[in-house]
C-alpha positions as CSV (number, residue, x, y, z in Angstrom):
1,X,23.7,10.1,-18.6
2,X,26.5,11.3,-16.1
3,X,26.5,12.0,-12.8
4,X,23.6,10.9,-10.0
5,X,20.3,9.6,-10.4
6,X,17.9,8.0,-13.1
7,X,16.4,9.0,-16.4
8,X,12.7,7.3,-16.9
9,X,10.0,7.3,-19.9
10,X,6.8,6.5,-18.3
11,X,8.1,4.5,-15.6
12,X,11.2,2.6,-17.7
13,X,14.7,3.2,-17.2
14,X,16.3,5.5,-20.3
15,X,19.3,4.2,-21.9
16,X,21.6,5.6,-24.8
17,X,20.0,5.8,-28.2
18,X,16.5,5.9,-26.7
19,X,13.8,8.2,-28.4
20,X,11.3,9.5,-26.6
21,X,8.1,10.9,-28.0
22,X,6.6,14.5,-28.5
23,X,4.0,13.1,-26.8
24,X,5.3,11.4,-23.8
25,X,7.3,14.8,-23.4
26,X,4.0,16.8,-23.3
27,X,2.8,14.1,-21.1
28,X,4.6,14.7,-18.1
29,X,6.7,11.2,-18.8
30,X,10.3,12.0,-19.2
31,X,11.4,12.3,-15.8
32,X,14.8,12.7,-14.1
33,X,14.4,11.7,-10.2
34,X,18.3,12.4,-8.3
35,X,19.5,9.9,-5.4
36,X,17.9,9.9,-1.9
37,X,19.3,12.7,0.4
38,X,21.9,13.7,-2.6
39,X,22.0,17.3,-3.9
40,X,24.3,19.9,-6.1
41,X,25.3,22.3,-8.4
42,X,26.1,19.8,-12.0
43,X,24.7,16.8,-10.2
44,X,24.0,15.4,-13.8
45,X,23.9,15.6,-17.2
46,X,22.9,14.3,-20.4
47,X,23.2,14.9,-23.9
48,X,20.6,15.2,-26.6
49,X,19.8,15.6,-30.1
50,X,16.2,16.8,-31.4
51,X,14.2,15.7,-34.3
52,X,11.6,17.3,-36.3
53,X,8.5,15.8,-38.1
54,X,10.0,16.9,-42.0
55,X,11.5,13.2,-42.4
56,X,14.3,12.4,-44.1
57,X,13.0,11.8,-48.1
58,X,15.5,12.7,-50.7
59,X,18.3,13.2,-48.3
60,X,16.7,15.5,-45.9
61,X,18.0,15.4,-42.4
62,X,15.7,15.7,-39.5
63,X,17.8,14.8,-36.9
64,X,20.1,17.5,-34.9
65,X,23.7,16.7,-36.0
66,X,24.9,18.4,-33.1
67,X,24.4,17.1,-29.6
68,X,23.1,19.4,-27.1
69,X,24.0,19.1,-23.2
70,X,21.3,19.2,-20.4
71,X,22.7,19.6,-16.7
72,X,20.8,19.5,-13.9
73,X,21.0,21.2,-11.1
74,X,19.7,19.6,-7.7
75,X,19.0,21.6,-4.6
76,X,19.8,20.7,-1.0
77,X,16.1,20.7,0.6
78,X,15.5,20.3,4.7
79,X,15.6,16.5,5.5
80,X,14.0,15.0,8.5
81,X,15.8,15.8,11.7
82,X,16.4,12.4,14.1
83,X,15.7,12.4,17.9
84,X,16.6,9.4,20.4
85,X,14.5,7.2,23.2
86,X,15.7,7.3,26.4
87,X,14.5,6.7,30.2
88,X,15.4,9.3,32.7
89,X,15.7,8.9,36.0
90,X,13.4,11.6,39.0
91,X,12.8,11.2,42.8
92,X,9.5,10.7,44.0
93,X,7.2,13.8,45.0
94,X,10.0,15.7,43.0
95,X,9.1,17.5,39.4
96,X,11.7,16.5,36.1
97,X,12.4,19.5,34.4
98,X,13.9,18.0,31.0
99,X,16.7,19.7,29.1
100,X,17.3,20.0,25.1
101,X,19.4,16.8,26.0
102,X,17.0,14.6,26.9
103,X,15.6,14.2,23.3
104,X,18.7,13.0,21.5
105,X,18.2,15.4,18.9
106,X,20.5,15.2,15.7
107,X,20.3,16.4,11.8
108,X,22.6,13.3,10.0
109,X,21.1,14.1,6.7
110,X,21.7,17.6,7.1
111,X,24.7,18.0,8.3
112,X,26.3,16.6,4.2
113,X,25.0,19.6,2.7
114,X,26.8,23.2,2.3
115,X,24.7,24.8,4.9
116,X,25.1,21.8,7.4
117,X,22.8,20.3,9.9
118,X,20.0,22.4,11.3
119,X,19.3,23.4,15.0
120,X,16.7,21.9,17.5
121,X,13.4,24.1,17.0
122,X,10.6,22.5,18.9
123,X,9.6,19.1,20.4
124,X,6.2,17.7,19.8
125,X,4.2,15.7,21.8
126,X,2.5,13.0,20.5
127,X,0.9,11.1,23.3
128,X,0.7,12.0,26.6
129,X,2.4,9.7,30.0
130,X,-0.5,7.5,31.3
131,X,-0.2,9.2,35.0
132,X,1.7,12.3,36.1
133,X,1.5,15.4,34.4
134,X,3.3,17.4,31.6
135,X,3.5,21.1,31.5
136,X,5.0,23.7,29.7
137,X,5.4,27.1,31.6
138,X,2.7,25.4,34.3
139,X,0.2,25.0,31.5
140,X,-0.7,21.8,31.0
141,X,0.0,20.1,27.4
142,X,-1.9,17.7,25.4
143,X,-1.2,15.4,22.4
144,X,-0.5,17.2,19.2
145,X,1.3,20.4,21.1
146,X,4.4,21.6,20.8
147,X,7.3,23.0,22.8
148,X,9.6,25.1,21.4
149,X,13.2,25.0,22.0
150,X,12.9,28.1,24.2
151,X,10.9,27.2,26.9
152,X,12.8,23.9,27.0
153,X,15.9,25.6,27.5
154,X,14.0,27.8,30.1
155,X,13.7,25.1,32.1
156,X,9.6,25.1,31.5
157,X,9.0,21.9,30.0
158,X,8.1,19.8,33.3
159,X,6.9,16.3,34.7
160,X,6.0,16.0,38.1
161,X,4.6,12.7,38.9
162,X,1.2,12.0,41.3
163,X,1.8,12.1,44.8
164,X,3.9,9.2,46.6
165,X,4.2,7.2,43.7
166,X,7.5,5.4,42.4
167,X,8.8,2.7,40.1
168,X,10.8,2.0,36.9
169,X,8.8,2.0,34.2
170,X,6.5,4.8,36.1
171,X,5.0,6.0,33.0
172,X,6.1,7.1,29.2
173,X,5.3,9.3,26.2
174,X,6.1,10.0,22.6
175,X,7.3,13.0,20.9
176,X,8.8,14.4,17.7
177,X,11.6,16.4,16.7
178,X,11.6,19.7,15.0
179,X,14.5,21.4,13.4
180,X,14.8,25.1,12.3
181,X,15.6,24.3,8.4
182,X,12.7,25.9,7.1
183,X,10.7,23.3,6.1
184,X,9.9,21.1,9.0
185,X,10.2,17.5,9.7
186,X,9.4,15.3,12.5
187,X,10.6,12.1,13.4
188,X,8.6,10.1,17.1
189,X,10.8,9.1,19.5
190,X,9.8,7.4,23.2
191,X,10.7,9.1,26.3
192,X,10.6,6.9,29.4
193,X,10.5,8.1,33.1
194,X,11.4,6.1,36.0
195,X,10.4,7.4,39.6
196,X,12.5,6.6,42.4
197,X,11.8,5.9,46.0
198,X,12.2,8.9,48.0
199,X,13.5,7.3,51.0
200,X,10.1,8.8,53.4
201,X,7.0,6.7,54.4
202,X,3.5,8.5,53.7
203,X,0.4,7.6,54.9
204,X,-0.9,4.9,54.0
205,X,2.2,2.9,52.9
């Protein structure tokens, strides 16, 4: 076999000269499975002769004489999309509005193929911060909902922290990553916030 990938019979590897079976053909077991992440037009090829049941008995031949070529064909599909952690930095008393930006977001499977890498679509989030509050166009969000690339660029996707509150560390949340390719895939990522000290004293400090 030329070219990329492997060539199995029910699980063990093909090599040159092998015969495989009527049966383990109508079985399902003759199976071609390409490189990770690899994709084309004559990605590989093999050649093969068929045989028929007649036998070969006073000279009969029952065995193709000519070899016949098989290509294959292998087409690009969407591959997951890759975001980044990352801590950003807010005032107290003062709302984050986060940008596209802030979740690293980058298609480096993608971006080999013809069509090249794919576009942020929409950011998932996966668990909430532990205080403060995250809203998309003042609505507030919960795990499992996402926001798409949009409102982010809108400027709606916000975190405002509780009242007088500061620290590094404050608080944190996962997400995912979605990229317009058609068929979607996520990858979780950690988004850290730290709240700095506004420089007033409230009451009660």
């Amino acid at each position: 076999m030329s070219g990329g990938g492997t060539l199995t019979d029910n699980g063990n590897a093909v090599h040159a000269g092998d015969v495989i079976s009527l049966a383990d053909l109508n079985g399902g077991k003759l199976i071609f499975a390409p490189a990770a992440n690899a994709n084309g037009a004559n990605y590989a090829s093999l050649t093969f002769q068929v045989q028929d049941d007649g036998a070969a008995a006073n000279g009969g031949i029952d065995l193709d004489p000519t070899p016949n070529t098989l290509t294959v064909n292998v087409t690009a599909v969407n591959d997951a999309p890759a975001g980044a952690d990352k801590t950003v930095t807010a005032l107290e008393d003062t709302a984050y509005v986060f940008t596209a930006a802030d979740f690293g977001f980058t298609d480096p499977i993608d971006v080999a193929n013809a069509s090249g890498a794919n576009a942020l679509a929409a950011v998932k989030i996966t668990t909430l911060p532990s205080v403060g509050t995250l809203t998309d166009n003042g609505n507030a969000l919960h795990a499992g909902d996402s926001v798409g690339v949009a409102d982010i660029n809108a400027g709606k996707l916000v975190f405002a922290p509780a009242a007088n509150q500061n620290g590094t560390g404050y608080t944190s949340f996962t997400f995912q990553v979605r990229d317009d390719g058609g068929y979607h895939e996520w990858r979780s990522r950690y988004r850290s916030i730290a709240q700095h000290y506004d420089g007033r004293r409230h009451v009660g400090e």
